[in-house]
C-alpha positions in Angstrom: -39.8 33.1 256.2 -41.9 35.2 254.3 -39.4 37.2 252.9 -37.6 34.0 251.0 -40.8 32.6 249.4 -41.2 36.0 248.0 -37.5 35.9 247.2 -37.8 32.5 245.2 -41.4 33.7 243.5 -39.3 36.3 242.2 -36.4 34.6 241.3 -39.4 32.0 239.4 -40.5 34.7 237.8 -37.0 36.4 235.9 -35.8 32.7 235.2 -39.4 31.6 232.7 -39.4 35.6 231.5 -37.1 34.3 228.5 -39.3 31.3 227.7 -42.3 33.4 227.9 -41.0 36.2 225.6 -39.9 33.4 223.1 -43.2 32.0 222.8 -44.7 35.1 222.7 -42.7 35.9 219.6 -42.9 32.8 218.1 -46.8 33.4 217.8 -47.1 37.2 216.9 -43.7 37.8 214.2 -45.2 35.3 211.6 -48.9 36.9 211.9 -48.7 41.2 211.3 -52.3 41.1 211.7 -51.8 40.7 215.2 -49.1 43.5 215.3 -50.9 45.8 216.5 -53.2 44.0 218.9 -49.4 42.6 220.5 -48.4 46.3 220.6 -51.7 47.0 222.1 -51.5 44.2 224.9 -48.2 45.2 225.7 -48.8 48.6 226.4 -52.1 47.5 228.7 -49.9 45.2 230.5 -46.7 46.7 230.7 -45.4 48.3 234.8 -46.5 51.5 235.1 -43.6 53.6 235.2 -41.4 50.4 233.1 -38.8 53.3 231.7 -37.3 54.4 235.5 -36.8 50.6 236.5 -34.2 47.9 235.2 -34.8 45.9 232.8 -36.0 49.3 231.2 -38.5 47.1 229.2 -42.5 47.6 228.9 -42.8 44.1 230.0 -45.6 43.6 232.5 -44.5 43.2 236.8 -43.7 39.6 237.8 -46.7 39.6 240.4 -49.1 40.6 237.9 -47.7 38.5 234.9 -48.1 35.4 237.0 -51.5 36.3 238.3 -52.1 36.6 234.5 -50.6 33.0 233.9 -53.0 31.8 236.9 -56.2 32.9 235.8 -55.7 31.6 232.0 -53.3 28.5 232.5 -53.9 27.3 236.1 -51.0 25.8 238.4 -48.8 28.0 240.4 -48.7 30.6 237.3 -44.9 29.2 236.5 -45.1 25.9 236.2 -46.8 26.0 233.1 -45.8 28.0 229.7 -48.5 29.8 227.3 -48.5 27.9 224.1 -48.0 29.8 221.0 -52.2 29.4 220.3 -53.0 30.6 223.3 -51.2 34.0 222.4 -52.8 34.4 218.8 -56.5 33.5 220.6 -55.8 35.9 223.2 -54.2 38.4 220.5 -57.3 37.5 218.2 -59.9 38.6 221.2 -58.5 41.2 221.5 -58.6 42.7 218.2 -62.1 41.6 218.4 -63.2 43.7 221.5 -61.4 46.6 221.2 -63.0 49.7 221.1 -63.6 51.1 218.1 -63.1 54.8 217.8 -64.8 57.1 215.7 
């Protein structure tokens, strides 16, 4: 039993993947000021060790990416997609809070 609702959490999680990336998109290609901060948040979030697994992608674990959706959108972490201002404020805080070096 427990095996299959892991199974369908992770079956939840490859089918909204494409939704997600497209509204991540949508809100960072039109703004370069949050180029770097997207590049940034990507790297903190991708799987550690991304390039030895399929899809080969820095994109961040299922698991974690819906824990991620949980804490910020509520719901079961897929029922609900980010909208494309919740990425720029997110994207925007960041650039705010990151360390500066030097």
């Amino acid at each position: 039993m427990a095996g299959n609702r892991v199974d369908q959490m992770s079956t939840a999680g490859r089918h909204h993947w494409g939704r997600h990336a497209a509204v991540v998109l949508q809100a960072v290609v039109p703004h370069p000021a949050l180029w770097w901060a997207a590049l940034g948040a990507l790297a903190r979030l991708a799987r550690p060790g991304w390039w030895r697994r399929p899809p080969f992608l820095p994109v961040p674990g299922e698991e974690y990416w819906r824990f991620r959706l949980v804490t910020a959108l509520g719901g079961t972490g897929w029922d609900e997609v980010p909208s494309s201002a919740d990425v720029r404020s997110y994207l925007q805080w960041c650039r705010r809070t990151r360390r500066r070096r030097g």
